[in-house]
VOPAGU-2260 file (C-alpha; in pm, 1 decimal, decimal comma):
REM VOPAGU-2260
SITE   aa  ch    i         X         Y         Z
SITE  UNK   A    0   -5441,9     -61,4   -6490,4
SITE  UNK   A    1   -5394,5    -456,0   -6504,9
SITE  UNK   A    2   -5336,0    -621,6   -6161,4
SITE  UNK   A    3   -4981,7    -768,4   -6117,5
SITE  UNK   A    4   -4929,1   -1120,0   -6176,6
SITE  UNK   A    5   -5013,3   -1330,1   -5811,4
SITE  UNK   A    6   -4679,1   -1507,7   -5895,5
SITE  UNK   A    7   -4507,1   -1243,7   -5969,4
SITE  UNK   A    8   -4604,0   -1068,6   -5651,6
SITE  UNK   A    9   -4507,0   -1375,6   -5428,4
SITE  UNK   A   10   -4124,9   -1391,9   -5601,5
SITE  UNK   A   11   -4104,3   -1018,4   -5529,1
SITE  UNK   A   12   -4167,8   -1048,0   -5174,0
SITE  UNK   A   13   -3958,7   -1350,1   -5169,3
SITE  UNK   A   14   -3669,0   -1148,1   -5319,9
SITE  UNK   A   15   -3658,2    -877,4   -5078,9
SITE  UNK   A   16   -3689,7   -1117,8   -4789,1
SITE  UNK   A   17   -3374,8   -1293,9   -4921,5
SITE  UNK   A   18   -3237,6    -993,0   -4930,9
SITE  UNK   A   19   -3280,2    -894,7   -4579,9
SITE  UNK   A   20   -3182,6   -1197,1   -4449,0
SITE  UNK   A   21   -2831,5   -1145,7   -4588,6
SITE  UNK   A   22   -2801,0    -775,0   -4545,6
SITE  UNK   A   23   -2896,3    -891,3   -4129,5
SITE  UNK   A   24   -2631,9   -1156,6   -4146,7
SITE  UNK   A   25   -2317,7    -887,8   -4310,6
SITE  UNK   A   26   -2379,2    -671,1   -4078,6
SITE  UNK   A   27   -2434,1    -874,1   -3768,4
SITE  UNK   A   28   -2064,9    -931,6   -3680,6
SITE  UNK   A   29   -2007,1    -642,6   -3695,7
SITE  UNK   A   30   -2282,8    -498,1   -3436,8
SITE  UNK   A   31   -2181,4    -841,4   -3238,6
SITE  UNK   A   32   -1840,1    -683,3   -3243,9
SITE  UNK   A   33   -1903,7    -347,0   -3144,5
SITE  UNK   A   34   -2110,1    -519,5   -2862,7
SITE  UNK   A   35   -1836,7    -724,5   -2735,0
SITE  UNK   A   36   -1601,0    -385,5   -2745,9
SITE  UNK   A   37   -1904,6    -236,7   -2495,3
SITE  UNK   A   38   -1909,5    -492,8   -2266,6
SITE  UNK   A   39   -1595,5    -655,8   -2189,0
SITE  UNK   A   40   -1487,7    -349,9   -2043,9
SITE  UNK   A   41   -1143,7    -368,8   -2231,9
SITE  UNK   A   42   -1181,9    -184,1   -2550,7
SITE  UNK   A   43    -988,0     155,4   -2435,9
SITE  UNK   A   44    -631,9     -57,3   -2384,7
SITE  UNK   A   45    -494,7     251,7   -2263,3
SITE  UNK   A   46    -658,8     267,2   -1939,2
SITE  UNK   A   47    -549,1      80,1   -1631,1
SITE  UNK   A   48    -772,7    -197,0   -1504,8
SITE  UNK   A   49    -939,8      39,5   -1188,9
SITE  UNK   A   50    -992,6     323,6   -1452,0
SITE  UNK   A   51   -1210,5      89,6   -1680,5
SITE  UNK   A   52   -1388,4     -38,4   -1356,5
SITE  UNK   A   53   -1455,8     330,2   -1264,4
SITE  UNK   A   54   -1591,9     389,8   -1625,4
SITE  UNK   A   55   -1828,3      55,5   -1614,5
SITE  UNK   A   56   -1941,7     118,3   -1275,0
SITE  UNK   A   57   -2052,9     471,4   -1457,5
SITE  UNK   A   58   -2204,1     311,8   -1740,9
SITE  UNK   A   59   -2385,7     139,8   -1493,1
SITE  UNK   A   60   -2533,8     405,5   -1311,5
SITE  UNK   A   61   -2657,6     590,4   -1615,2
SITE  UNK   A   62   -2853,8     306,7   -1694,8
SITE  UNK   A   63   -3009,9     302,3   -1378,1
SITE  UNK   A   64   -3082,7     684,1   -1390,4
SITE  UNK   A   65   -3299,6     619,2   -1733,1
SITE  UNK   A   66   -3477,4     316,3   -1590,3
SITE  UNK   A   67   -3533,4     466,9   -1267,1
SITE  UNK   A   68   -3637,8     848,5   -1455,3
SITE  UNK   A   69   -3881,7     620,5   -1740,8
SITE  UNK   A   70   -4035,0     436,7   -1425,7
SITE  UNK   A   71   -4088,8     786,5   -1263,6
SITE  UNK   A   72   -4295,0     891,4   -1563,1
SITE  UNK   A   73   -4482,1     628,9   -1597,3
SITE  UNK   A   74   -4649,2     685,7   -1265,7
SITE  UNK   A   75   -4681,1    1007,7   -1306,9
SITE  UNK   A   76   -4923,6     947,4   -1564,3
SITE  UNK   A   77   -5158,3     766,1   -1361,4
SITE  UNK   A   78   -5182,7    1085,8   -1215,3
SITE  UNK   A   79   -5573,5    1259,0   -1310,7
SITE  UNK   A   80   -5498,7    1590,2   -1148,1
SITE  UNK   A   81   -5305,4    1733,8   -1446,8
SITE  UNK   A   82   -5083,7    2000,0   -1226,1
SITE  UNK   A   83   -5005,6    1735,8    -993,6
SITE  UNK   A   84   -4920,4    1522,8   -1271,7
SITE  UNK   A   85   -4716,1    1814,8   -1456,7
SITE  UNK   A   86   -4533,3    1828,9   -1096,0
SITE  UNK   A   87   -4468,1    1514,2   -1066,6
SITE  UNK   A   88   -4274,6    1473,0   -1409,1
SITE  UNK   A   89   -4091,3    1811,7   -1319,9
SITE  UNK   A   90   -3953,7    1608,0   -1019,0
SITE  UNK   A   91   -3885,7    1328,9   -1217,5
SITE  UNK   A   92   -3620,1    1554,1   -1450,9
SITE  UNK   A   93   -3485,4    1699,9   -1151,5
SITE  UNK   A   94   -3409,6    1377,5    -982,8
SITE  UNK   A   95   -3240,2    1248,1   -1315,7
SITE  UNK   A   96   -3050,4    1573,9   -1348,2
SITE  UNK   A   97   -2906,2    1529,9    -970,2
SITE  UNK   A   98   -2818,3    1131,3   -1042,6
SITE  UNK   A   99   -2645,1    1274,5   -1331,3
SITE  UNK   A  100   -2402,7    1453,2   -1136,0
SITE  UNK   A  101   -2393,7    1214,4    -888,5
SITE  UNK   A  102   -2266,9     953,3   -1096,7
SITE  UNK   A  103   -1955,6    1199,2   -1238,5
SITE  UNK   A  104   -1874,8    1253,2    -882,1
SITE  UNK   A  105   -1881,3     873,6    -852,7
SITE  UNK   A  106   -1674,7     850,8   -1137,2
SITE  UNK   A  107   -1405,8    1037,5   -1017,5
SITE  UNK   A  108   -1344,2     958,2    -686,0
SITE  UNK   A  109   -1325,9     585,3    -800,6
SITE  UNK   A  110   -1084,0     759,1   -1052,1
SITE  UNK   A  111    -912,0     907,7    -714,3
SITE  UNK   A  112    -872,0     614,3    -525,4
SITE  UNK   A  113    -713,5     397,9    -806,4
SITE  UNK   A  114    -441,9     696,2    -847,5
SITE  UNK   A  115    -384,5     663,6    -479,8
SITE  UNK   A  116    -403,8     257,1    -393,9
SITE  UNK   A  117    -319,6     134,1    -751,3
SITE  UNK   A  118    -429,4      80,5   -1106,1
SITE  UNK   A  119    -437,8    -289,4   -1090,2
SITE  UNK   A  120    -715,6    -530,9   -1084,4
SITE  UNK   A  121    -827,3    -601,0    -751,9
SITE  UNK   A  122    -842,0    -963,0    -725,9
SITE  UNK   A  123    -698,6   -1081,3    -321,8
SITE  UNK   A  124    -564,2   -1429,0    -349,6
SITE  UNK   A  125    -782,5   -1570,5     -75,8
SITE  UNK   A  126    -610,1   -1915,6      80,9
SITE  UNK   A  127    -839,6   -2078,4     380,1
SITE  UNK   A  128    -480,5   -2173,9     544,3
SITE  UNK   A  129    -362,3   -1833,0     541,1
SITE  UNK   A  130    -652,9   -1799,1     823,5
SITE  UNK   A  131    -673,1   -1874,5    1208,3
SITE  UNK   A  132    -952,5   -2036,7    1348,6
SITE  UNK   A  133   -1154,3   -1765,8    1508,4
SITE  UNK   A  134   -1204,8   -1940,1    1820,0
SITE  UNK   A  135    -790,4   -1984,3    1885,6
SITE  UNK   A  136    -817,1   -1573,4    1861,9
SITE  UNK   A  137    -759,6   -1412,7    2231,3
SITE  UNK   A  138    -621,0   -1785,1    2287,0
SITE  UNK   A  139    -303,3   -1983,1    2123,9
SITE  UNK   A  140    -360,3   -1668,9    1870,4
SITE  UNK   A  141    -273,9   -1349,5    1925,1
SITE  UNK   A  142    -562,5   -1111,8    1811,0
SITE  UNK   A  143    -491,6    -810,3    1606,4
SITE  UNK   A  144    -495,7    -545,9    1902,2
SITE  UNK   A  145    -610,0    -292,9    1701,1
SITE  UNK   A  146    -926,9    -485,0    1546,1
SITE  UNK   A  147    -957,1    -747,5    1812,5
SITE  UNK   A  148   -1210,5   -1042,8    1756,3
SITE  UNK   A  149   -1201,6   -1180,3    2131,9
SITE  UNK   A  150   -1546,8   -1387,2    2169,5
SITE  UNK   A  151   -1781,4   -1268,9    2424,4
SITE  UNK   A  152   -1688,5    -889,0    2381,3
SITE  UNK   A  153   -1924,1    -651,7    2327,8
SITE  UNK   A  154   -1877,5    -286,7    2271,6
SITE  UNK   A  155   -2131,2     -16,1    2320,3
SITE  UNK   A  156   -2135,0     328,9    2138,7
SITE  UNK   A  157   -2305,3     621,6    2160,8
SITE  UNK   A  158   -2370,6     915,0    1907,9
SITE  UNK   A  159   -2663,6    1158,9    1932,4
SITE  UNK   A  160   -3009,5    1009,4    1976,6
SITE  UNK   A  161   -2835,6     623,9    1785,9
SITE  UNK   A  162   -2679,2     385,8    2026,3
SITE  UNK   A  163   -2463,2      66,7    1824,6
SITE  UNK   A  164   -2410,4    -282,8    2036,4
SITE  UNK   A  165   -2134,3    -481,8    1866,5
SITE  UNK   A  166   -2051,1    -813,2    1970,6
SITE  UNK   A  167   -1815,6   -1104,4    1871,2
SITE  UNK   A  168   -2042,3   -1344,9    1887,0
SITE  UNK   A  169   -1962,9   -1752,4    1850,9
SITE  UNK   A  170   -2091,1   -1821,7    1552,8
SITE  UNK   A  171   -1910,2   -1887,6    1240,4
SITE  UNK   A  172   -1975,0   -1870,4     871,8
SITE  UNK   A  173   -1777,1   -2049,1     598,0
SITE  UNK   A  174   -1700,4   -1836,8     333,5
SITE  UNK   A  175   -1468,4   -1952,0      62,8
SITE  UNK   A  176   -1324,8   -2201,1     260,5
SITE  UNK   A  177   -1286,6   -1925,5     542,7
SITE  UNK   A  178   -1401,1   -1975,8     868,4
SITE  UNK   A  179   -1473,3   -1650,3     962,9
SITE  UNK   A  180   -1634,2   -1471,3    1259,6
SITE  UNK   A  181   -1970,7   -1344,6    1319,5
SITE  UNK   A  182   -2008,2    -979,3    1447,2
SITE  UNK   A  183   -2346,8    -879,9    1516,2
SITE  UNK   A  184   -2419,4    -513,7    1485,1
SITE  UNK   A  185   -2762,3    -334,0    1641,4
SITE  UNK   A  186   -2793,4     -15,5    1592,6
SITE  UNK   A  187   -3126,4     145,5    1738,9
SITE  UNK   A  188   -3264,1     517,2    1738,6
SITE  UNK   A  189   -3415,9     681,1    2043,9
SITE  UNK   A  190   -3415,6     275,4    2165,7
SITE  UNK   A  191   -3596,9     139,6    1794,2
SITE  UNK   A  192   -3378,5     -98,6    1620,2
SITE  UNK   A  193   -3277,3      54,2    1294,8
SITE  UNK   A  194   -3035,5    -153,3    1166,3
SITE  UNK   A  195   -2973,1    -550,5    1214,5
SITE  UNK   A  196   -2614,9    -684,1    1051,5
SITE  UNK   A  197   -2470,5    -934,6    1104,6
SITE  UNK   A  198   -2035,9    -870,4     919,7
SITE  UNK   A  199   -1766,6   -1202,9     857,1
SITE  UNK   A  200   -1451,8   -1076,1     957,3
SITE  UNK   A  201   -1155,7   -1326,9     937,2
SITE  UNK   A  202    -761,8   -1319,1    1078,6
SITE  UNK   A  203    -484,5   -1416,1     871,1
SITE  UNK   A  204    -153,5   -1543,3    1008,9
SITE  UNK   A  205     -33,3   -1192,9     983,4
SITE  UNK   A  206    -242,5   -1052,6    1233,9
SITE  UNK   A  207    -424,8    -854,1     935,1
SITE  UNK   A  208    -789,9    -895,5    1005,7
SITE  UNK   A  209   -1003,7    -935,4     662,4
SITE  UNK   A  210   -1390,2    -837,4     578,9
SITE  UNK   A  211   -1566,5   -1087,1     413,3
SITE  UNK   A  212   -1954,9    -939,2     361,6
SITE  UNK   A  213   -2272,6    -849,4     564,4
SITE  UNK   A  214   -2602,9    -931,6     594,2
SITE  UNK   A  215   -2798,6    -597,2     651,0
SITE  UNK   A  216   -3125,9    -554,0     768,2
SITE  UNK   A  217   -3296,8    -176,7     782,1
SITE  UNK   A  218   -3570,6    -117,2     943,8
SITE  UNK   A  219   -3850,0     147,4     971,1
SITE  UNK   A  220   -4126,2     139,4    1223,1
SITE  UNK   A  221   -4023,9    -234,1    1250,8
SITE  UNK   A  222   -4072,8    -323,1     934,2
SITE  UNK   A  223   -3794,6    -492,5     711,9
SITE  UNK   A  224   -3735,8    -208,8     462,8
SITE  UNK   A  225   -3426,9    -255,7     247,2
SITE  UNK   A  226   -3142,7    -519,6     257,8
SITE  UNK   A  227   -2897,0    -263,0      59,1
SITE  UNK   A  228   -2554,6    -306,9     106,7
SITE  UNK   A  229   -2566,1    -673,4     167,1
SITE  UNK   A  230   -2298,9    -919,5      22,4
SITE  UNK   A  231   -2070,8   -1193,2      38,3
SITE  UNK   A  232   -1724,6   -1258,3     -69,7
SITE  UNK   A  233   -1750,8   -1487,9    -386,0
SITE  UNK   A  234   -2069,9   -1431,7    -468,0
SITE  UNK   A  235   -2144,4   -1237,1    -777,9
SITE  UNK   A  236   -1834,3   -1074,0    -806,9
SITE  UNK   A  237   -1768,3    -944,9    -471,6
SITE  UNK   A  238   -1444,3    -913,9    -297,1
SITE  UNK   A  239   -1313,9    -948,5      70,7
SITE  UNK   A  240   -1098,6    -689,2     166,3
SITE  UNK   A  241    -890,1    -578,7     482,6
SITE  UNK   A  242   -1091,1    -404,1     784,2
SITE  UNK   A  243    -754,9    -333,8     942,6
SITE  UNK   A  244    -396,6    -391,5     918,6
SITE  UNK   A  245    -127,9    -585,6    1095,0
SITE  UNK   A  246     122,7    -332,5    1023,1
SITE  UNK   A  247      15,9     -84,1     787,1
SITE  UNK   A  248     196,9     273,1     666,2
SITE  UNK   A  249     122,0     604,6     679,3
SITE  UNK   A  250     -32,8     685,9     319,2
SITE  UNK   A  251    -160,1     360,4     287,0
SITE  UNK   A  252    -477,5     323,7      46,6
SITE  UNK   A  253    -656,9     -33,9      51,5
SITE  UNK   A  254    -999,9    -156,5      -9,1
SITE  UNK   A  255   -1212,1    -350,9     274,1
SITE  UNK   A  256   -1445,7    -476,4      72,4
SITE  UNK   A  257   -1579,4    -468,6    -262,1
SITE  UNK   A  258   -1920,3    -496,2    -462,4
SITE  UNK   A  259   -1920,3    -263,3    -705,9
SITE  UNK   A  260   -2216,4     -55,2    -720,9
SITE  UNK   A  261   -2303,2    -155,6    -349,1
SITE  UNK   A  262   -2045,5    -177,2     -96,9
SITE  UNK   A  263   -1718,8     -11,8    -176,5
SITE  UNK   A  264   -1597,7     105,6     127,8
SITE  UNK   A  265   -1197,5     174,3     139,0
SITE  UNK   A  266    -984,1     375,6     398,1
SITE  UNK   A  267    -662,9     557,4     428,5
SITE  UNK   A  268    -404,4     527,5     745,0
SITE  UNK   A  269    -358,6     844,4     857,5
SITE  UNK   A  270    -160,4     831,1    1185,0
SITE  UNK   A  271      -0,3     597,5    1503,1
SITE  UNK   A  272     -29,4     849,9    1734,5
SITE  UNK   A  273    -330,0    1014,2    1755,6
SITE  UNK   A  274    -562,3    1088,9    2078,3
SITE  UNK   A  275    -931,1    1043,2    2193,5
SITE  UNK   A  276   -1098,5    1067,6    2499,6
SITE  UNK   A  277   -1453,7     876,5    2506,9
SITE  UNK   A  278   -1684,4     792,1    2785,9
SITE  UNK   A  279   -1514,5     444,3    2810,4
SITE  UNK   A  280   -1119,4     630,5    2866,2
SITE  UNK   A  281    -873,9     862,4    2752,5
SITE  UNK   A  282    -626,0     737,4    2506,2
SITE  UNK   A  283    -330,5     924,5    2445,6
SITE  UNK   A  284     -70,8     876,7    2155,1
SITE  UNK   A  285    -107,8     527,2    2143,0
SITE  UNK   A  286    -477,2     526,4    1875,7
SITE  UNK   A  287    -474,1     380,2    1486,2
SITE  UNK   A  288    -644,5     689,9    1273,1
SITE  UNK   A  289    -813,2     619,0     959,9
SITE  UNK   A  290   -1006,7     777,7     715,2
SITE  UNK   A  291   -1307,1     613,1     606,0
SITE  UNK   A  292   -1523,5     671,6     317,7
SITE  UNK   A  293   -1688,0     499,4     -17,0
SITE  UNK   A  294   -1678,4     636,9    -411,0
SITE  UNK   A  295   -2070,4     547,8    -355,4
SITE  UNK   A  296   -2104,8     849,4    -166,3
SITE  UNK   A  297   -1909,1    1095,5    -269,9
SITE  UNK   A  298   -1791,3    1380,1      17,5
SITE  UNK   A  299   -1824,8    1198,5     314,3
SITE  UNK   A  300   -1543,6    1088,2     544,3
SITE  UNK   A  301   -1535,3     946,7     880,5
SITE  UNK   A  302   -1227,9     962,6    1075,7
SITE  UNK   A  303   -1207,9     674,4    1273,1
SITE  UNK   A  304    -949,2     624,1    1602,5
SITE  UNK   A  305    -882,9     276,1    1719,4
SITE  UNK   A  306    -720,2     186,2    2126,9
SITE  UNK   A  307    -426,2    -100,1    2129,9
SITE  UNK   A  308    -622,0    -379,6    2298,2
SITE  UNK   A  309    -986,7    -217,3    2230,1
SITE  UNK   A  310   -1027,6    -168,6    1915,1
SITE  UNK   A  311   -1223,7     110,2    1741,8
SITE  UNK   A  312   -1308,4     376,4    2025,2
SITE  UNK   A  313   -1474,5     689,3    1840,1
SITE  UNK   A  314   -1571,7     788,5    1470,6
SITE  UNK   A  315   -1569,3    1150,9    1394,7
SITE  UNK   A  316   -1804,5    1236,3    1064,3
SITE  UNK   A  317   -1567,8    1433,2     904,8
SITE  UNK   A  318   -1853,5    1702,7     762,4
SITE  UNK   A  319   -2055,7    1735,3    1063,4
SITE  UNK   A  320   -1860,5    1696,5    1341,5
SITE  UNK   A  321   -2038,9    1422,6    1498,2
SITE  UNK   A  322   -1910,8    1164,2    1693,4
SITE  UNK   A  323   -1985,1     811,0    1757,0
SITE  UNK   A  324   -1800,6     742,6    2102,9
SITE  UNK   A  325   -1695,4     422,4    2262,4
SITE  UNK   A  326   -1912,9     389,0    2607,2
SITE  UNK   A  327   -1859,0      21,0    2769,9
SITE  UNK   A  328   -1682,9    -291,0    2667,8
SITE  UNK   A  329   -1821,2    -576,7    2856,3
SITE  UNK   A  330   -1675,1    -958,3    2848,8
SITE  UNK   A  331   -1419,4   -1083,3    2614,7
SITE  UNK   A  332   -1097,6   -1184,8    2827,1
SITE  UNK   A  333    -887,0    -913,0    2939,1
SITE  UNK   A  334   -1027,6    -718,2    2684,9
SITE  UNK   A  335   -1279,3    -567,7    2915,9
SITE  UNK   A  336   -1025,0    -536,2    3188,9
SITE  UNK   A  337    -837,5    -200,4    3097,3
SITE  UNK   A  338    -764,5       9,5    2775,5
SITE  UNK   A  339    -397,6      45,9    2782,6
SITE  UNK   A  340    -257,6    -298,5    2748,5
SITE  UNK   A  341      97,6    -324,7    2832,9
SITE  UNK   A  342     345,9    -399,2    2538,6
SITE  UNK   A  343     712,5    -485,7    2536,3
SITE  UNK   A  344     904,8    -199,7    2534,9
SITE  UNK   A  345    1187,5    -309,1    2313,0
SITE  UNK   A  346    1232,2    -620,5    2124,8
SITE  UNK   A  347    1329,6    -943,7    2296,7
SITE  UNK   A  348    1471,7   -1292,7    2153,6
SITE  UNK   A  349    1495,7   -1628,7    2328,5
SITE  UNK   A  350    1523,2   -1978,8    2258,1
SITE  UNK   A  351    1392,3   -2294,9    2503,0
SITE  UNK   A  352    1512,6   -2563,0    2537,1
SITE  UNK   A  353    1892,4   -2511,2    2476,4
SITE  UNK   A  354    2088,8   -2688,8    2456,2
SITE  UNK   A  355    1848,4   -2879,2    2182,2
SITE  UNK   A  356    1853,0   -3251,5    2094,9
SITE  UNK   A  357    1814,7   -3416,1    1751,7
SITE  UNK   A  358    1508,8   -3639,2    1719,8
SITE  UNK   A  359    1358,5   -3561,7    2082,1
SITE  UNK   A  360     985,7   -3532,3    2099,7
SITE  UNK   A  361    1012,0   -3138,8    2152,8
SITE  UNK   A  362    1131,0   -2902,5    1913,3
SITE  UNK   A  363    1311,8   -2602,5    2017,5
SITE  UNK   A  364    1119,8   -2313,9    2067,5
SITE  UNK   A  365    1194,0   -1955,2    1923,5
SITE  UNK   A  366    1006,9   -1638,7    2149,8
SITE  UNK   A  367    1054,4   -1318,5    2028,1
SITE  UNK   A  368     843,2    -965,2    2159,5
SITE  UNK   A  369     780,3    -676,0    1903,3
SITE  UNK   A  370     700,9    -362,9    2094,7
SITE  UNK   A  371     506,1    -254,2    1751,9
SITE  UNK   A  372     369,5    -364,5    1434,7
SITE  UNK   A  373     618,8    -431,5    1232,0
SITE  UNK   A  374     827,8    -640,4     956,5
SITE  UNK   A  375     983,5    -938,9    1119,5
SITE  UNK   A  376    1263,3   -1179,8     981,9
SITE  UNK   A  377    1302,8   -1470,9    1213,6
SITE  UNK   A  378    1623,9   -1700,6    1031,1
SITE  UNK   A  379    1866,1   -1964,5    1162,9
SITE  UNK   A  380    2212,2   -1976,4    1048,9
SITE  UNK   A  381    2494,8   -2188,5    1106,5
SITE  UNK   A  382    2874,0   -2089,0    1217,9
SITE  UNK   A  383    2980,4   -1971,7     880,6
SITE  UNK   A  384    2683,4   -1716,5     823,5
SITE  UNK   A  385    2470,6   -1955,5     587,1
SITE  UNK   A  386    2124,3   -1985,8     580,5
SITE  UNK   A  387    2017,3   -2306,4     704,9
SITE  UNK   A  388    1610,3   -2217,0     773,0
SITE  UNK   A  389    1368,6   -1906,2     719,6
SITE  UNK   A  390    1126,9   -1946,7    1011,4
SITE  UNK   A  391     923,3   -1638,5     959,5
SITE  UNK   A  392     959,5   -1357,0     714,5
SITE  UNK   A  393     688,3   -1084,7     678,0
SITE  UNK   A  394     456,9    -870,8     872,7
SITE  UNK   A  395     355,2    -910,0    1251,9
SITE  UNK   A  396     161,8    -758,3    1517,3
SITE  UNK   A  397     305,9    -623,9    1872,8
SITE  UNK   A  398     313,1    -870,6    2122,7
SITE  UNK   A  399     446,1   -1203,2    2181,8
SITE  UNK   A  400     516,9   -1441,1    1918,7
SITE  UNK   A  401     639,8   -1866,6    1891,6
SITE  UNK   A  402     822,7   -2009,7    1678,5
SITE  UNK   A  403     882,4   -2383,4    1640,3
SITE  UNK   A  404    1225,6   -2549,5    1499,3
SITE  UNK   A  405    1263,7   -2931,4    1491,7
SITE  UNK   A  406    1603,5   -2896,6    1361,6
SITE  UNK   A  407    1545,8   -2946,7     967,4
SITE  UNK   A  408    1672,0   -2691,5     701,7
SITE  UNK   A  409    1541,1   -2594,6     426,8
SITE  UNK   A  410    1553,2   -2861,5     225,8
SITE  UNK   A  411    1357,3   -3057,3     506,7
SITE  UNK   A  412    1717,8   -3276,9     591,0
SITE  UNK   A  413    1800,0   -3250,8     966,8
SITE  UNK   A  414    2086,0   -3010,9    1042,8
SITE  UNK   A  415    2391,2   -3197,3    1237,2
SITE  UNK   A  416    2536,4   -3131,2    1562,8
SITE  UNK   A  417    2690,4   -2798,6    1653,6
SITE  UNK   A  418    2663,4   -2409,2    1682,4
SITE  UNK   A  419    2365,5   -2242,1    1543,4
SITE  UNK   A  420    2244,6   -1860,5    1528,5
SITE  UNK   A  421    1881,0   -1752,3    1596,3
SITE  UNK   A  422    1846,7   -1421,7    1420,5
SITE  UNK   A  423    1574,3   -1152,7    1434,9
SITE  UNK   A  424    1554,8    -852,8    1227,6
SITE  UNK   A  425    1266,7    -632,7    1357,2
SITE  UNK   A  426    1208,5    -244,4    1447,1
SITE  UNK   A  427    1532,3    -155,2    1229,3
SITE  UNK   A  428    1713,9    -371,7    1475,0
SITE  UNK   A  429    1930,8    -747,7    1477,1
SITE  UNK   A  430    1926,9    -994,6    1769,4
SITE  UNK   A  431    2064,0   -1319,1    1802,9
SITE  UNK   A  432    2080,0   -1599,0    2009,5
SITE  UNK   A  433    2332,4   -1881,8    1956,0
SITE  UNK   A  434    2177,6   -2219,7    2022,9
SITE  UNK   A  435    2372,4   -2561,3    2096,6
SITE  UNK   A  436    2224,1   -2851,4    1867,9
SITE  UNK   A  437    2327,6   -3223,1    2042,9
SITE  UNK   A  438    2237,0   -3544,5    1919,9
């Protein structure tokens, strides 16, 4: 048989090149298509925002399950002893197998949550002057008495053979234009530091205190092992969320904090009345009780109590039964003085100075008491019932509160002389107080 042509043979090959080139670029799109579909995480329009975040998040862990179980293998066969090595990739299926089911169980109680808190997009409009400078907190700023940052304090907690020193410390850490404070958290087993974190909380002008990341350190036999669980608000993603509330509901599902994957910790409020006794005092009807847990880990809940003026005071693991119990506060103001701060027992309204004068160097000042978290509306009217200024208008912790009013109205025009009303709404109730306005 005659050899082909060398010419021949060149255009042939040249021809089928062509024509892989252009069967690569028809179907292309389409594959770049399909791709797109895969990853933006919108392709199945009829799920809700926190659904298609539960479904990527479980994308996400099957890939990690393969690369984790092809990593597995491939030790195992550096393995000579062939039973040992016929072991070890009999672990390796089982592991996959469990991470597997793990990741299902992930799945749906992300699935759970977002049918409880909300199928929206979590995305917290985060505004550096809805915060309070952390060191005008236990000062010109009421702290949240529930979740109270007071510098100095440190709280000591107890729970089996662990012990967990928390302190507001003075530092600070900027964090999308936040200031926030640093809480440094020890925890040590049998008197070996464990754990070394150091959290960003910040308070808003609410009085609802916000989580803004950690820096974790674990350790084993004092060695640095793992920095899991570590993030920052901002930063690749992650979220801040709410630690605690300034008046929250029963039933109420939030996040406080999110990085999906890593630290996805969210809570439920649960009660306003429940009861503890620690080492550090009995509390009685007066705790915050919350149910902690994360999607991460699946099954585990910690019920968590918190003292008006203390903070959190024990944390019950809901499965075991164990108990991490408040045993000394030390420092921080008053903080450290007693556990049952004393509230106002009703709601009170006044107004100083009155009568008030037009263009003097002090503005009149509006002090109202809330003997509980609640919904304020703080709004001056004039004789005939019209609005002339909204001084406040949302939620508030217990306590005392200060208003300022220089005499302008809404439209920023200084009122005239005459009768005005001072109204609070608060606790399902109305008070007013009528204040004389002089030139």
């Amino acid at each position: 048989m005659k050899n082909s042509h060398p010419f021949a043979k060149f255009f042939l090959t040249r021809l089928l090149f062509m024509l892989l080139v252009a069967l690569c670029l028809l179907i292309s799109p389409a594959l770049a298509q399909d791709d797109d579909d895969d990853d933006d995480g919108d392709h199945d329009r009829n799920k809700s925002a926190c659904a298609r975040t539960a479904d990527a998040a479980f994308k996400a862990c099957q890939n990690e399950i393969n690369d984790d179980f092809w990593i597995a293998m491939g030790k195992c066969n550096n393995i000579s002893d062939p039973q040992a090595r016929a072991d070890c990739r009999e672990e390796a299926k089982v592991a996959r197998q469990e991470a597997k089911e793990l990741c299902s169980v992930q799945r749906e109680a992300r699935s759970e949550f977002c049918e409880a808190a909300g199928e929206e997009r979590y995305d917290p409009r985060i505004d550096p002057a809805m915060f309070v400078d952390p060191a005008a907190i236990g000062n010109t700023v009421a702290p949240n008495p529930y979740y109270p940052l007071i510098r100095g304090a440190t709280r000591f907690y107890r729970g089996g053979t662990e012990t967990v020193t928390v302190t507001v410390t003075n530092d600070i850490k900027v964090i999308l234009g936040v200031t926030c404070a640093v809480v440094r958290d020890i925890v040590e087993d049998n008197g070996e530091v464990i754990e070394d974190t150091k959290d960003w909380f910040a308070q808003d002008l609410d009085g609802n205190v916000w989580y803004f990341g950690e820096s974790v350190k674990d350790f084993a036999d004092g060695e640095l092992v793992s920095i899991a669980g570590s993030f920052i608000a901002g930063g690749e993603g992650d979220k801040a969320g709410i630690i605690m509330k300034a008046a929250p509901a029963v039933g109420d599902f939030y996040r406080q904090e999110f990085s999906l994957g890593n630290a996805e910790d969210v809570a439920e409020f649960l009660s306003f009345t429940g009861s503890a006794t620690v080492p550090a005092g009995s509390f009685n009807g007066n705790c915050w009780v919350t149910k902690d847990y994360t999607p991460i880990e699946p099954g585990i809940f910690a019920t968590k109590f918190y003292a008006p003026g203390i903070g959190s005071v024990l944390e019950v693991n809901a499965s075991t039964g164990e108990r991490l119990e408040l045993v000394e506060i030390r420092n921080g103001m008053a903080l450290a003085k007693t556990t049952t701060p004393t509230l106002p027992s009703d709601l009170r309204l006044q107004t100083n100075p009155n009568p008030f004068h037009l263009g003097s160097a002090q503005a009149t000042t509006i002090q109202y008491e809330l003997s509980k978290p609640t919904r304020a509306r703080v709004v001056v009217y004039d004789l005939n019932g019209r609005q002339v200024r909204v001084l406040h208008d949302g939620p508030q912790i217990a306590g005392s509160h200060t208003l300022a009013w220089n005499g302008a109205s809404a439209t920023g025009s200084l009122v005239g002389s005459g009768f005005y009303f001072v109204v609070l709404e608060a606790e399902n109730q109305r008070l007013s107080q009528k204040i004389s306005v002089v030139k």
